[in-house]
C-alpha positions as CSV (number, residue, x, y, z in Angstrom):
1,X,113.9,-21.9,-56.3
2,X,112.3,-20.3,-53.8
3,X,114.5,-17.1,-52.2
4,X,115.0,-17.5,-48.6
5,X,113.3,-13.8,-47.8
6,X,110.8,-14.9,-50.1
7,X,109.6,-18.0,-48.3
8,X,106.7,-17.3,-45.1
9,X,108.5,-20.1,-43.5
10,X,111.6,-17.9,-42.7
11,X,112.2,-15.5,-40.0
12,X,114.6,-13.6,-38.8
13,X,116.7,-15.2,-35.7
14,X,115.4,-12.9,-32.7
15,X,118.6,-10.5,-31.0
16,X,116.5,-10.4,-27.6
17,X,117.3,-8.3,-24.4
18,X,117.6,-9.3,-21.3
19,X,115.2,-7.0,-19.7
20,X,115.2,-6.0,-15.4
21,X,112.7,-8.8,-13.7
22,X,112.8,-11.3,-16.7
23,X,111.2,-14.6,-15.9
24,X,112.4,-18.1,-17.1
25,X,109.2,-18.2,-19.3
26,X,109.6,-15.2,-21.3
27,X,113.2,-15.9,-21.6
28,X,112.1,-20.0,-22.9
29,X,110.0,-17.7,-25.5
30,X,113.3,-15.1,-26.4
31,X,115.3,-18.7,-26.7
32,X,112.7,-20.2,-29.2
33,X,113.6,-17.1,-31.6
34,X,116.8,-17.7,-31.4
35,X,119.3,-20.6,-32.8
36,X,121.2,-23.5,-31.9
37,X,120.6,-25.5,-28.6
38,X,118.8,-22.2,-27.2
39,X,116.3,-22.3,-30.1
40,X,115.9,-26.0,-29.4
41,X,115.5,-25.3,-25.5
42,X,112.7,-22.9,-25.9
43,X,111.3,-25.4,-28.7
44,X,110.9,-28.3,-25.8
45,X,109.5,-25.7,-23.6
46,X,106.7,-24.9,-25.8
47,X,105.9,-28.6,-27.1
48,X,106.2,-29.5,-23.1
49,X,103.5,-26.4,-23.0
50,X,101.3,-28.2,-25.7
51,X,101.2,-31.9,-24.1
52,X,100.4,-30.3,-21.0
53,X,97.7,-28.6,-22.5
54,X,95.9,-31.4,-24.6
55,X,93.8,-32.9,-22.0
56,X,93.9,-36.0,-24.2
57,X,97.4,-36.4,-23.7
58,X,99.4,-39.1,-21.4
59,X,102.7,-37.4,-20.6
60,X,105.4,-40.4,-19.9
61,X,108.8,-39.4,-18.7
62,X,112.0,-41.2,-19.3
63,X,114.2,-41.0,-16.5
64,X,118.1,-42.1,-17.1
65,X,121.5,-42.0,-15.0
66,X,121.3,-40.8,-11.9
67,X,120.1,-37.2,-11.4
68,X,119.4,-36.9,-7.2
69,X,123.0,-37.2,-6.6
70,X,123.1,-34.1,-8.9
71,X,120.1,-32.5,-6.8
72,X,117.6,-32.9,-9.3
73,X,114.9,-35.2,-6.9
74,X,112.7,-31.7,-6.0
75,X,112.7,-31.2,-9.3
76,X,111.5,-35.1,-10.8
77,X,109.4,-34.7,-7.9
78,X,107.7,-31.4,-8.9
79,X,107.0,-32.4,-12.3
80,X,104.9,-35.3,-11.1
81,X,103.5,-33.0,-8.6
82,X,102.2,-30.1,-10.6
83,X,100.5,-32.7,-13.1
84,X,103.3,-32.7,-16.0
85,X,103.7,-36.7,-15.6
86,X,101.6,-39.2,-16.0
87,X,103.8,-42.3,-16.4
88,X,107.4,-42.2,-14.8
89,X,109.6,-44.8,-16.7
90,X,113.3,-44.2,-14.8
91,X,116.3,-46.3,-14.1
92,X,117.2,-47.8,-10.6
93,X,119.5,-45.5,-9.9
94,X,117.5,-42.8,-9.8
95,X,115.0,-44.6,-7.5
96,X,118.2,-45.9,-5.3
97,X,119.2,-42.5,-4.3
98,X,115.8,-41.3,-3.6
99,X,115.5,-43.8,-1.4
100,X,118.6,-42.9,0.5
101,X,117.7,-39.3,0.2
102,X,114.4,-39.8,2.4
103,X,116.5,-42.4,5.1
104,X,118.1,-39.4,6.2
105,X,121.6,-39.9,4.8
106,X,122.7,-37.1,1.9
107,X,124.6,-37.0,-1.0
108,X,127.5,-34.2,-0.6
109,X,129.1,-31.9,-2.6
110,X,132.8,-33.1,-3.9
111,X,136.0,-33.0,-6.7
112,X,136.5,-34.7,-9.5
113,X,139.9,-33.4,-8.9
114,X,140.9,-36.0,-5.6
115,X,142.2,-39.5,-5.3
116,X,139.7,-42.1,-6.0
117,X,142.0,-44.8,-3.9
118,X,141.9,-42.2,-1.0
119,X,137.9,-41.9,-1.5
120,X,137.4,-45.9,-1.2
121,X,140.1,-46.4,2.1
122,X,137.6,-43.7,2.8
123,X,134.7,-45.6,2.2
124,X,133.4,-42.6,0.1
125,X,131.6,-43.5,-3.6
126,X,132.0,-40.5,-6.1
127,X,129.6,-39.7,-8.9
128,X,131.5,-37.2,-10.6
129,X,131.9,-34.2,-8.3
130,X,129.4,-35.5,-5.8
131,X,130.6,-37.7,-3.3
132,X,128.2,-41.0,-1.0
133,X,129.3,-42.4,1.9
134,X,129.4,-45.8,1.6
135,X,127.1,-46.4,5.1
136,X,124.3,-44.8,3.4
137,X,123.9,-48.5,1.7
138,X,123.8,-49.7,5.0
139,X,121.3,-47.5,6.5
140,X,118.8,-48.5,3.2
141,X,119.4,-52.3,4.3
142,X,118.0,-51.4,7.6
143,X,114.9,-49.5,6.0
144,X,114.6,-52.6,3.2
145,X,114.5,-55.0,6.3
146,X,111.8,-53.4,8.1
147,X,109.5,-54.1,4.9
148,X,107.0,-56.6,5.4
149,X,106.1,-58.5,1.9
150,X,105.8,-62.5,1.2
151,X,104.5,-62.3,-2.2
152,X,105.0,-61.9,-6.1
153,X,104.1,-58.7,-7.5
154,X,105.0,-56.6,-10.6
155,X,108.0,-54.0,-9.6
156,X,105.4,-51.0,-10.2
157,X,103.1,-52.3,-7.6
158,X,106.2,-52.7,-5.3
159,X,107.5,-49.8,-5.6
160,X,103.6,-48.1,-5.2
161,X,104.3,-50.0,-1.8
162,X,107.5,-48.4,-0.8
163,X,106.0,-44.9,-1.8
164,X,103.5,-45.6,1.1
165,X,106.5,-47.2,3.4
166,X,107.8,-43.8,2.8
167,X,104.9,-42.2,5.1
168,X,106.6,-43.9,8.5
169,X,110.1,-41.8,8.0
170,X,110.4,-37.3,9.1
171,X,108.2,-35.9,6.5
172,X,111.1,-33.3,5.8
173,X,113.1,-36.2,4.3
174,X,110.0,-37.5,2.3
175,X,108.4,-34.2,0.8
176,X,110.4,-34.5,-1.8
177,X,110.7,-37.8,-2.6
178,X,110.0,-39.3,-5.6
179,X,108.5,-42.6,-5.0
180,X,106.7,-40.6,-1.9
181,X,105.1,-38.1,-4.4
182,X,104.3,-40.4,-7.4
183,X,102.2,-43.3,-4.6
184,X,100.5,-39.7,-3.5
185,X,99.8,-38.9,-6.7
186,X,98.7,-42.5,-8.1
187,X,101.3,-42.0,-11.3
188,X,103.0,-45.3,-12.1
189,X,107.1,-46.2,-11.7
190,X,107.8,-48.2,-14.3
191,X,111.8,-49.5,-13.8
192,X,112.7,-52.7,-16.3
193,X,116.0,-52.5,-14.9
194,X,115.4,-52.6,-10.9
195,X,118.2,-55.2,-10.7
196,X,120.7,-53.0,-11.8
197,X,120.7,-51.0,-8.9
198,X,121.8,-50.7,-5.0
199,X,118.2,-51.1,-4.2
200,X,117.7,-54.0,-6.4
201,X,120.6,-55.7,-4.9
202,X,119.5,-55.4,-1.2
203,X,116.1,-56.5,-2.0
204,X,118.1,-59.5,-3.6
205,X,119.8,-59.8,-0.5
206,X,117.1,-59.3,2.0
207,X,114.0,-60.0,0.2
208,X,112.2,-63.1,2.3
209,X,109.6,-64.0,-0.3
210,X,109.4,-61.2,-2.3
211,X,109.2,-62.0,-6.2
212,X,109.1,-59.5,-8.9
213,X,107.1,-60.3,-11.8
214,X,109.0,-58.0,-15.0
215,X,106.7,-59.4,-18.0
216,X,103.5,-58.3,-15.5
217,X,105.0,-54.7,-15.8
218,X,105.9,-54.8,-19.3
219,X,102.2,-56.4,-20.4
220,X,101.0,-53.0,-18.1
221,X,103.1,-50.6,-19.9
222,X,102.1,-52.1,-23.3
223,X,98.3,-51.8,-22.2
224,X,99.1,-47.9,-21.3
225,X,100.3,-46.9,-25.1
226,X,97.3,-49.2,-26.0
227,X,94.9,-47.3,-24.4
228,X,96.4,-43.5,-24.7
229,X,95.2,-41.6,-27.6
230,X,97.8,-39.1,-27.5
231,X,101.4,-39.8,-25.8
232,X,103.7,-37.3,-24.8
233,X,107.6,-38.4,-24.2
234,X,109.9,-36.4,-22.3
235,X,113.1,-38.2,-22.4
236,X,115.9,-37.4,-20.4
237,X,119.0,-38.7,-20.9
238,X,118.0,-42.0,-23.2
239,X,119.0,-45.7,-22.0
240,X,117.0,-48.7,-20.8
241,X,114.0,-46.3,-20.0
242,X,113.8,-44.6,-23.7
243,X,113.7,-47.6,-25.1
244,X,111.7,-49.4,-22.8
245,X,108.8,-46.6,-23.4
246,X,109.3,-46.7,-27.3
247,X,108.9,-50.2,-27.5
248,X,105.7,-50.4,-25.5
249,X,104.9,-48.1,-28.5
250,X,106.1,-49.4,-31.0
251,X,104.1,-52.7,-30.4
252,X,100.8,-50.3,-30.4
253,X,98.1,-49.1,-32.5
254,X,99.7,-45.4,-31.3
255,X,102.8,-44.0,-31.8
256,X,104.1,-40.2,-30.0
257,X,102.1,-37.7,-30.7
258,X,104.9,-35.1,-29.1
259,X,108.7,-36.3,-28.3
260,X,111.3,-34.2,-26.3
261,X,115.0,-35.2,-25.9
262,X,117.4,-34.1,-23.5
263,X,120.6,-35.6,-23.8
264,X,124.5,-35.0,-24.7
265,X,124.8,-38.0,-26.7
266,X,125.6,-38.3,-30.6
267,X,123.4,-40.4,-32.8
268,X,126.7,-41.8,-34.8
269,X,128.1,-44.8,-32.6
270,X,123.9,-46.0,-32.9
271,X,123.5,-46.1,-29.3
272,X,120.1,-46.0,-28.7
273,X,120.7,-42.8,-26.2
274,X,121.9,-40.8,-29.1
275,X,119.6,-42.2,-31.5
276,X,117.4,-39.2,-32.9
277,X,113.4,-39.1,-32.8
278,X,113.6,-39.0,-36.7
279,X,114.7,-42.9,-36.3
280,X,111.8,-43.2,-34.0
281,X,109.3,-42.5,-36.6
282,X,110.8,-45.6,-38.8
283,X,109.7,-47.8,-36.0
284,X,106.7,-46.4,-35.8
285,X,107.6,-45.5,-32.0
286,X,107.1,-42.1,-32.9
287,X,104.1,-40.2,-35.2
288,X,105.6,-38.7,-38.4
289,X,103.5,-35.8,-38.0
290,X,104.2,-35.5,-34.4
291,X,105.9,-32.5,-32.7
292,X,109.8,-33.5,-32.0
293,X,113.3,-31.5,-30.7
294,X,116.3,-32.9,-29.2
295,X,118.5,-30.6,-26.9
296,X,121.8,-31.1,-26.9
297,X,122.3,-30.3,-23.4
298,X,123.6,-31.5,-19.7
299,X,120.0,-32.7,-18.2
300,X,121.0,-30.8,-14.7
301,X,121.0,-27.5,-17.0
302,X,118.0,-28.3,-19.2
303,X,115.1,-29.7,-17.0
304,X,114.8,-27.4,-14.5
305,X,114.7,-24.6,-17.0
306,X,111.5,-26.6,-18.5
307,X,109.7,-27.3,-15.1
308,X,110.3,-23.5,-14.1
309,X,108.7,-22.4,-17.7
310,X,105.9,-25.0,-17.1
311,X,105.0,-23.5,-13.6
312,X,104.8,-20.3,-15.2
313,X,102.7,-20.9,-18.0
314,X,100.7,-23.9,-17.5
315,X,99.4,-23.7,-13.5
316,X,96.9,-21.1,-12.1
């Protein structure tokens, strides 16, 4: 048996300083040295770093729950921006409060520690310790009904569309909108889920002709891991988008050549969310020689932490 200070596979865990003027990337770096979730942290940052840098490379992110009420849209919006996404696969949600975001109407800073029967005589929706007023689905009616369509379409092409509808509201609510920035930068919004979601009901409710064809988008999303000869995975959080992505690879030629997880789920219930990218590789959803790591971490904490170490290291 090897000895453990015999083996060139074993290092020593780093005690690292924090020095005067440290930057998020050199700190990433420290973390990768390190153990635990910070090792793991600094680990994503670096593969992140790598599919970034292989020009081969499509980069698909998986977007779950609902992370602009938590004031994350700047920074979905920034990673499609700088060039770290190719392919956005995200839930409604996500999409639902972006829109609301760029009507003008804001999510606000709450409790988790109030009444919930006061909040709805209120007419106030909590997400956690963030708190909606309920008019704000009102105001998105208005926008949805000002939408001109009489046709069928696949969801991405539609909501390509309402990227560009975005152009006719302040451009202070729109720079940093999501569906704004990914029409501007022509990378796809994939959502197999748009029904399950405020924006997907009023389009229900107010759609005058408008039918979304799902199998369209999900024949599209198989063609992309057809056609890629590397794929990159950033998943955060897990659900409906996760799985959506893996099984567009999974019925592929190609499987992940890279896979980052960010979630706070456990892999023992088997929810799909907590499933591990070890599993992955028995579907052939992900390579068995591909780069992997899961964070165990609170997305809000965890993705900005990789876009800021991405802007340092991989942009002139």
């Amino acid at each position: 048996m090897v000895k453990p200070e015999e083996s060139k596979h074993v290092c020593n865990v780093d005690q690292f300083n924090i020095e005067k003027g440290e930057t998020i990337s050199t700190l990433m770096k420290s973390f990768a040295g390190t153990g635990f979730n910070a090792k793991r942290l600094g680990m994503a940052c670096e593969i992140y770093e790598a599919m970034v840098k292989d020009r081969k490379c499509v980069k698909i992110m998986t977007l779950a729950g609902a992370m602009v009420p938590a004031g994350m849209r700047a920074v979905i919006s920034d990673f499609v921006r700088s060039g770290f996404v190719d392919i956005l696969v995200t839930t409604g949600a996500n999409l639902t409060h972006d829109l609301i975001e760029s009507i003008g109407c804001h999510h606000q800073q709450g409790s988790d520690q109030v009444s919930d029967a006061e909040l709805h005589e209120h007419e106030i929706n909590r997400i956690y310790d963030v708190f909606m007023p309920n008019n704000a689905y009102e105001s998105m009616e208005d926008f949805i009904r000002t939408l001109k369509f009489d046709k069928t379409i696949p969801v991405v092409e539609f909501l390509d569309f309402l990227g560009g509808e975005l152009e006719r509201l302040p451009a202070e609510a729109v720079r940093d909108s999501i569906l704004r920035t990914c029409h501007e930068k022509k990378v796809p919004i994939y959502c197999p889920a748009f029904t399950d979601c405020g924006l997907g009901i009023q389009l229900a409710m107010n759609n005058r002709g408008l039918k979304l064809d799902l199998f369209e988008d999900l024949n599209r999303m198989i063609g992309k891991a057809w056609d890629s000869e590397d794929v990159g995975v950033f998943i955060i959080g897990g659900g409906v988008p996760k799985n959506y992505t893996f099984q567009a690879l999974q019925f592929s030629p190609n499987s992940a050549s890279y896979a980052i997880q960010v979630t706070t789920d456990r892999p023992e219930p088997g929810g799909l969310s907590g499933a591990t990218l070890s599993e992955a590789v028995s579907w052939g959803k992900v390579n068995e020689k591909a780069r992997t790591i899961t964070v165990i971490c609170d997305a809000t904490i965890a993705v900005p932490l990789i876009l800021a170490y991405l802007k340092d290291t991989c942009t002139a």
